[in-house]
Every structure is written in C-alpha cells, then in structure tokens.
C-alpha positions in Angstrom: -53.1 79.0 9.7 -55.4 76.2 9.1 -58.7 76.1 10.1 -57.8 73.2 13.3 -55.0 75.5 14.4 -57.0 78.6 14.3 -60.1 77.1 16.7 -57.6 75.6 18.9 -55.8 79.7 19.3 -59.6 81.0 19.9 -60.0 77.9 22.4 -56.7 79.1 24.3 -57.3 82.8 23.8 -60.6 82.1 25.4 -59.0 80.5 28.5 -55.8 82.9 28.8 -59.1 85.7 28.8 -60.5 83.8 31.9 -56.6 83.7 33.9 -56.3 87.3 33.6 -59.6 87.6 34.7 -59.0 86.0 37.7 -61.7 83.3 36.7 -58.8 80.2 37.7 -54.6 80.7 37.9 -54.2 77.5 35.3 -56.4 75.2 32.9 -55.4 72.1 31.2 -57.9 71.1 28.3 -57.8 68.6 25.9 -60.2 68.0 22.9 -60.8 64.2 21.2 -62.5 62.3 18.9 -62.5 58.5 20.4 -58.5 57.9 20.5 -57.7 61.0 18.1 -56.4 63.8 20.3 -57.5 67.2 18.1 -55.8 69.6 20.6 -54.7 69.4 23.9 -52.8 72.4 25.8 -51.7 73.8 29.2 -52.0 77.9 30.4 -51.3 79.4 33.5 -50.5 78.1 36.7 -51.1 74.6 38.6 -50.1 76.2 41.9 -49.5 80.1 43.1 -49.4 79.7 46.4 -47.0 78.8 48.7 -44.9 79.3 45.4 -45.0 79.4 41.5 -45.7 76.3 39.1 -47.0 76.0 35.8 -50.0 73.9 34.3 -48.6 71.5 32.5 -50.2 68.1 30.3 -48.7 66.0 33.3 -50.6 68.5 36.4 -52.8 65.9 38.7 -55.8 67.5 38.8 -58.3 67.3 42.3 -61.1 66.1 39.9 -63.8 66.4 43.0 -67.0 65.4 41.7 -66.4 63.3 38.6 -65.3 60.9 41.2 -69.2 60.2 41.0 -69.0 59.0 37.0 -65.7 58.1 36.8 -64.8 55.9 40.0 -68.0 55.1 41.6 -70.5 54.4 39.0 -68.6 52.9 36.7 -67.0 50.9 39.5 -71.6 50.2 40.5 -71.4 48.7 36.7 -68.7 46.8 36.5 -69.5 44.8 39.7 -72.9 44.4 38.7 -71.3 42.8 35.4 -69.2 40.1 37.4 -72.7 39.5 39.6 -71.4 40.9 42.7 -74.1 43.5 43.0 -77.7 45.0 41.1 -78.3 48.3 40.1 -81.6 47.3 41.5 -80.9 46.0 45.0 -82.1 48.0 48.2 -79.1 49.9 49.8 -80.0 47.7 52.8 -78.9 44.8 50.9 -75.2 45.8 51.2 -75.7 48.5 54.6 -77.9 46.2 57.0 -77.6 48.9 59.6 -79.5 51.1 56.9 -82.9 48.5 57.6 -83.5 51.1 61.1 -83.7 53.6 58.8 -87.4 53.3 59.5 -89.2 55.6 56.8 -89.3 55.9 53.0 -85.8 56.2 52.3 -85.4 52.6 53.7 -86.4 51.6 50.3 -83.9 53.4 48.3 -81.7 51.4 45.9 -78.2 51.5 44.3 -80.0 53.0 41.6 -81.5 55.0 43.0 -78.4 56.8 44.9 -76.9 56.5 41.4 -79.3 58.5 40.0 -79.7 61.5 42.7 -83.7 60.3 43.4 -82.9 59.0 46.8 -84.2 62.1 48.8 -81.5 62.5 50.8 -80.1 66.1 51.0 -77.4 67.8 48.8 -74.8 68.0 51.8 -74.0 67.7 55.1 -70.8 68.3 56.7 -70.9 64.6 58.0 -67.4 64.6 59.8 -68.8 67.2 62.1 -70.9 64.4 63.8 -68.9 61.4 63.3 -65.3 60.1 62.6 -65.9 56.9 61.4 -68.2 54.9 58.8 -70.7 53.6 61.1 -71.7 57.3 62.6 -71.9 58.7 59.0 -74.4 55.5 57.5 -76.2 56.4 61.2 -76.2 60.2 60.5 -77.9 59.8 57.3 -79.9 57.2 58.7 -81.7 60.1 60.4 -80.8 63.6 58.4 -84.2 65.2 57.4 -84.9 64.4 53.4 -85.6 66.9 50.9 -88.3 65.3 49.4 -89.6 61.5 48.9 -87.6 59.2 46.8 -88.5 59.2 43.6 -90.4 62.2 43.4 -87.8 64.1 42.4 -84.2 65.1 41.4 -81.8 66.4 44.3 -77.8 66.2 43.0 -76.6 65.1 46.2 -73.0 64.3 48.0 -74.5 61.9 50.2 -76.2 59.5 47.9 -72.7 59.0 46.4 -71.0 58.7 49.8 -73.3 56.0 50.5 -72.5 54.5 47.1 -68.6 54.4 48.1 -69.9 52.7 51.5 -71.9 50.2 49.6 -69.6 48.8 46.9 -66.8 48.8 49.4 -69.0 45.8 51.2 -70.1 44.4 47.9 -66.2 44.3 46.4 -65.0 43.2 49.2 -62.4 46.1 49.0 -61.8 49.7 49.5 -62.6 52.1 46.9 -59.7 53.0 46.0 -58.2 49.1 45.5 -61.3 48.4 43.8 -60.9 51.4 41.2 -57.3 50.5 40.4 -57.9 46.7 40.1 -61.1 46.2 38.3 -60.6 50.2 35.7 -57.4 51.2 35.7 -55.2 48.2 35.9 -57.2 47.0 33.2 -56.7 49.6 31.1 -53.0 50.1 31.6 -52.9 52.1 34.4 -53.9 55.8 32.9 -52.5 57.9 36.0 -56.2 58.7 38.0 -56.2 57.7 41.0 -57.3 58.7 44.9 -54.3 59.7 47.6 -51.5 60.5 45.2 -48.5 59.7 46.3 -46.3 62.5 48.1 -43.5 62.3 45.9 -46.1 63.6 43.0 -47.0 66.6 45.0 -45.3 69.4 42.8 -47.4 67.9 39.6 -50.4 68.3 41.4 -52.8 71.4 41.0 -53.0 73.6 44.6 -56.4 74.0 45.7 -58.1 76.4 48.5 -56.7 77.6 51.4 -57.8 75.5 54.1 -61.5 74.7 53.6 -62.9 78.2 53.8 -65.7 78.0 52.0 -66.8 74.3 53.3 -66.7 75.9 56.6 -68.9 78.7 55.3 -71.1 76.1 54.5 -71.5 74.3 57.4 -72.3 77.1 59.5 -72.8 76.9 63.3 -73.1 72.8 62.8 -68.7 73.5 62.5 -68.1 76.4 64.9 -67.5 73.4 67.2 -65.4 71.1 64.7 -61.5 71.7 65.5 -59.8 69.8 62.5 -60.5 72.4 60.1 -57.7 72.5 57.1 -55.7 75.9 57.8 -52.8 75.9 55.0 -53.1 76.0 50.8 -54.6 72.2 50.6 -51.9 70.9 48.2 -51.8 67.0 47.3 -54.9 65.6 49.0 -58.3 66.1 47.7 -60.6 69.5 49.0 -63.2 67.8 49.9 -63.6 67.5 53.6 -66.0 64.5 53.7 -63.4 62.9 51.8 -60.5 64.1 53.1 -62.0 62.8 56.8 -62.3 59.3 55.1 -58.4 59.0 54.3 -59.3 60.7 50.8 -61.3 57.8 49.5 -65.1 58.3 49.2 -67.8 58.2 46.5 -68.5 61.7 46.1 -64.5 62.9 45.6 -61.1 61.9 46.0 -59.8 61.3 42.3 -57.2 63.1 40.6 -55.9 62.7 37.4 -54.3 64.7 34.3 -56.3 65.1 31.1 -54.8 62.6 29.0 -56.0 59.7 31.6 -59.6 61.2 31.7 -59.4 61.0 27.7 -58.2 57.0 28.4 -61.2 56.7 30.7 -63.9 58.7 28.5 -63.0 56.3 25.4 -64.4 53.2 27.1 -68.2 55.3 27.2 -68.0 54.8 23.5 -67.9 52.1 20.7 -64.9 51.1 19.9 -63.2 51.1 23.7 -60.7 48.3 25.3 -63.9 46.3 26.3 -64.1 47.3 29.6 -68.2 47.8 29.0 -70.0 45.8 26.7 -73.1 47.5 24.7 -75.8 47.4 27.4 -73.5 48.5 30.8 -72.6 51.8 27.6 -76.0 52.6 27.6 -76.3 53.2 31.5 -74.7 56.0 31.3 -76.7 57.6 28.3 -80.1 56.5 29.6 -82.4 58.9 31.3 -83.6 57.5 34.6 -85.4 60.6 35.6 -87.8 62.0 33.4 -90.3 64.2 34.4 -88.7 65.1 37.6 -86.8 68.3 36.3 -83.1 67.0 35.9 -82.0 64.4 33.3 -79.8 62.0 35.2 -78.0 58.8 33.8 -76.1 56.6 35.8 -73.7 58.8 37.2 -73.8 61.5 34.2 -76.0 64.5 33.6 -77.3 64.5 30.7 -77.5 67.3 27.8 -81.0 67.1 27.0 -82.1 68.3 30.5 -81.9 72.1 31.5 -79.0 74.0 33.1 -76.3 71.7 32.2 -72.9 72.4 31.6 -72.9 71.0 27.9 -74.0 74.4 25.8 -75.2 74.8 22.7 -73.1 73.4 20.2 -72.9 69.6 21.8 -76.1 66.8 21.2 -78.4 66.7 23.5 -77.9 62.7 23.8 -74.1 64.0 25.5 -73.5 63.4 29.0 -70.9 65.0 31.2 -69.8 65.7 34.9 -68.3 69.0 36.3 -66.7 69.1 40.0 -66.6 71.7 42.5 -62.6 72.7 41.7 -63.0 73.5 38.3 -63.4 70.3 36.1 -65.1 68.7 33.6 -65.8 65.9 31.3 -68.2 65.6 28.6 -68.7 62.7 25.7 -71.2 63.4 22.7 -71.8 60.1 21.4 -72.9 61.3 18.2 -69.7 63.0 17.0 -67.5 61.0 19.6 -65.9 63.6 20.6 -64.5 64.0 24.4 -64.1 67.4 26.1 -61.8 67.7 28.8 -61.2 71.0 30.9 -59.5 70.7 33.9 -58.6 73.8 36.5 -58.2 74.5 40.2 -60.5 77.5 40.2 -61.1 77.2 44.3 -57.0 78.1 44.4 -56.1 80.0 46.4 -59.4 81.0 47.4 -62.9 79.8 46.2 -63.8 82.6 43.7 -67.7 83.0 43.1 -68.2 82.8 39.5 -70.6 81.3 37.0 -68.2 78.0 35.9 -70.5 76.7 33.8 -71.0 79.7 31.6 -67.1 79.2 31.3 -67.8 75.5 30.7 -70.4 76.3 28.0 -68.4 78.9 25.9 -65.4 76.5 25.8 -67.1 73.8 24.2 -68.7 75.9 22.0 -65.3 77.1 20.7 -63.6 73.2 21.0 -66.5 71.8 19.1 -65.3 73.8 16.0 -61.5 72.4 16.4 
C-alpha cells in the first residue's frame, strides 16, 4: 500500500469510527490540491429515515452556512467588481427603510455585515414576527444589539440575511438567479445550487426531523408559531429563516455535492477560471477584525484566529466555513490544498456533539494524503 492510499484508509477509518459512533449516518469528503483530486470517497448513509440510501460522490448536500462564503459573499465581490455595489457602502444605501433604524447600527456597512462586526445578534427566529421581507428588515430594525458595531466580533445569521436582502436590490435579482448567472453559469454550472429540484430528492442528504432543535431555540418567542416543519426535512434546506423565504437567503439555502464545492474552492486560488482577479482573492484571506477576538475575512474565518475548525496541521493564512448540518470547506493557500467534508449530522435528529473536533482530526489525517 502506498503511502497516498494508506492516509486516505486512516482518513476513511476515521470517518466509518464517527458512523458507528453515532457522530453522523453518512460523510462525503474529498481532498484537493487546486484541480488535482488526491482522494475523494463516500461512507454511510445520505438518508435513514423514512427509508435507506447510501452517501454517494453525487449526494446534494444542505450545505447551511457556507451559503455565507460561497453564495453571498462571493456574489458581495463580484457585484462590487462590475460597479454595482461597495464593500464600503452603508446598508442604507441598498435598504432605505434601514435609515429609521435610528441608532448606531444605522451606520453599518456591507462590510461590515460581511465581516460579523455589525452588532446585530447571532439569531432570531425572524419568521416568528413576520412573513415577508419588509417585517424581517423592520424586525431587525429594532432587535436589541449585542454590542456596538465595530467593537467586536458576533458570527451572526442576521447580518448575512440582510446581505441576501441587500444584493437582491443591488443585482436587480433574487439570490438565487443571481448565484447561478453571475458564479455558476460562468463556471459551467458545478451542481450547487438553492431549491433543488424535486426530481433530485433521492440524491439529496435527509436532514432533522422537523425543526426540533430550531424550535428549542426559539423558545416561548415560537410556542405561538403554527408552521413548524413536523416530518424528516428531506429536499429543502433546514434552516427555517430560509426555508420561510422560499429557501433563498444569505445565511443558508445552498446544496451541493463535493465535487462542485472543489469547482467553487479553485477560484479562491491562483490559477482559477478568472472568476476573481488578484485583489477581489485577497478579500477572502484578509483579516478585517483584528483585535476584536475572531479573525474574519470576507465571508471566511480564518485559521490564525482561535477556535476555528482548521486544526493543527493546516497554515494559519487558511480560511474555511463550517454549517450547522455538518459541512465544511477549507482552502490553505500555501499548499493549495482544498478540504471538503460534507455530512448531514442533524439527521434524523440534531445530535450534540463537538463537530469541530471531528473537523479538526480529519484534516489532520487528509493533510498527510
């Protein structure tokens, strides 16, 4: 066995040990340098419940938070590249309504949403108080901040909700048309994409029975709240702010299968299709907080900042995303490698578990494939 083959069977042997244990029912990972796959491989199950399916290379995974990174950053970038829009432009620039806002926050920018220093809260169960767009800007209008902007670091659902809001205006378009004509058609059309289609519903990873542990969360604010999810949630995203948006917001709604994330990751290093030039790269390497406890790039955490996901083994100039089901995506521009581990670990139930220990020990092991 050569020295490849044998990290890739401790990588797998690590990741059947977390099945048994219960940690997730499936994992899809996949390991790269730039275009070169190293080792890519499928375990377990994709859905248990209501019936049996293995993980396969083509599962859609609910990719819940690297939605931030992936669609609505990168899609902040790109617009600001074709002059639509400015990193640096006052949220109320794009959300007039937002000018009432009347205190501190009424100063926040794009970047500044981009970068989790707006202030506002990690998470609200928005939907509870509104249906529509208008109530959810006006809700967080008025939602109590955790702390001033700029003073500090607060990874946040909402600033990325706002985001989606925002560059919807701006592109003249919904999210979701705006991700598949300025990212994906461009490169090829890699299969990520928000609301897949129902006819792809038996490649797609199972999440949690209804939304039992967003409920927990919201507390007495959704004892009132009838619409709550009750069966496995099976081919539209887990999130419920984003499910109550049609499954197209800023803070989740993408799925995708490993080999498009790997299509996506290569264009945050030299030597992609184009789709960022040298100085929109850097964005998403740069640290835009320092000093304020997290280190946060435009959309990605980064590696040199404490209690991220990345472990030991990778450069501390890497920067990565997890999300709430189970997934991940980091880059290390110094070896250009591209780490990819996808699972549905709220299926069927939302298990309680340190992920990013699980995160941390894989990419130790995949960094010596």
């Amino acid at each position: 066995m050569s020295g490849v083959e044998s990290a890739t069977a401790s990588v797998e042997e690590f990741l059947r040990g977390q099945i048994r244990d219960g940690s997730f029912p499936g994992a899809v990972y996949l390991i790269a340098e730039r275009e070169r796959v190293l080792a890519a491989g499928a375990l377990g199950e994709s859905v248990r419940e209501p019936e049996l399916l293995a993980a396969s290379a083509e599962t859609l995974y609910d990719l819940a938070s690297l939605t931030k990174p992936l669609a609505t950053a990168l899609l902040a970038v790109r617009l600001q590249a074709e002059g639509r829009l400015a990193l640096d432009d006052r949220l109320e620039r794009h959300l007039p309504e937002w000018r009432s806002a009347g205190d501190a926050r009424s100063e926040v920018t794009l970047l500044d949403l981009l970068t989790h220093r707006s202030g506002l809260p990690a998470w609200d169960p928005l939907y509870v108080h509104s249906t529509d767009v208008a109530g959810r800007i006006d809700r967080l209008r008025t939602i109590p901040l955790a702390h001033p902007p700029l003073q500090d670091v607060t990874y946040s659902c909402l600033d990325y909700i706002l985001l989606g809001f925002a560059l919807a205006r701006a592109g003249g378009s919904p999210l979701d048309r705006l991700f598949r004509d300025t990212v994906t058609a461009p490169l090829g059309g890699p299969e990520i994409l928000f609301t897949p289609p129902m006819e792809t519903r038996r490649r797609v990873a199972a999440t949690e029975l209804g939304n039992e542990r967003e409920r927990a969360l919201a507390g007495p604010a959704g004892d009132g709240y009838n619409k709550w999810r009750r069966g496995i949630i099976w081919g539209e995203v887990h999130d419920n702010n984003a499910h109550t948006l049609g499954g197209v917001a800023g803070n989740a709604g993408l799925f995708g299968t490993a080999g498009a994330l790997h299509a996506l990751a290569r264009e945050f290093l030299p030597g992609g299709t184009g789709l960022l030039g040298v100085e929109e790269r850097a964005l998403f390497e740069h640290n835009f907080t320092p000093g304020l406890g997290q280190h946060r790039a435009v959309g990605f955490q980064l590696a040199s900042g404490p209690g991220s996901s990345a472990g030991p083994v990778l450069s501390p100039r890497s920067f990565g995303h997890t999300g709430f089901t189970g997934t991940s995506l980091w880059i290390d521009p110094d070896s250009r490698r591209i780490y990819v581990l996808l699972t549905n670990r709220v299926h069927p139930r939302f298990r309680d578990l340190d992920m990013n220990a699980v995160r941390r020990q894989f990419h130790v092991l995949a960094a010596s494939v």
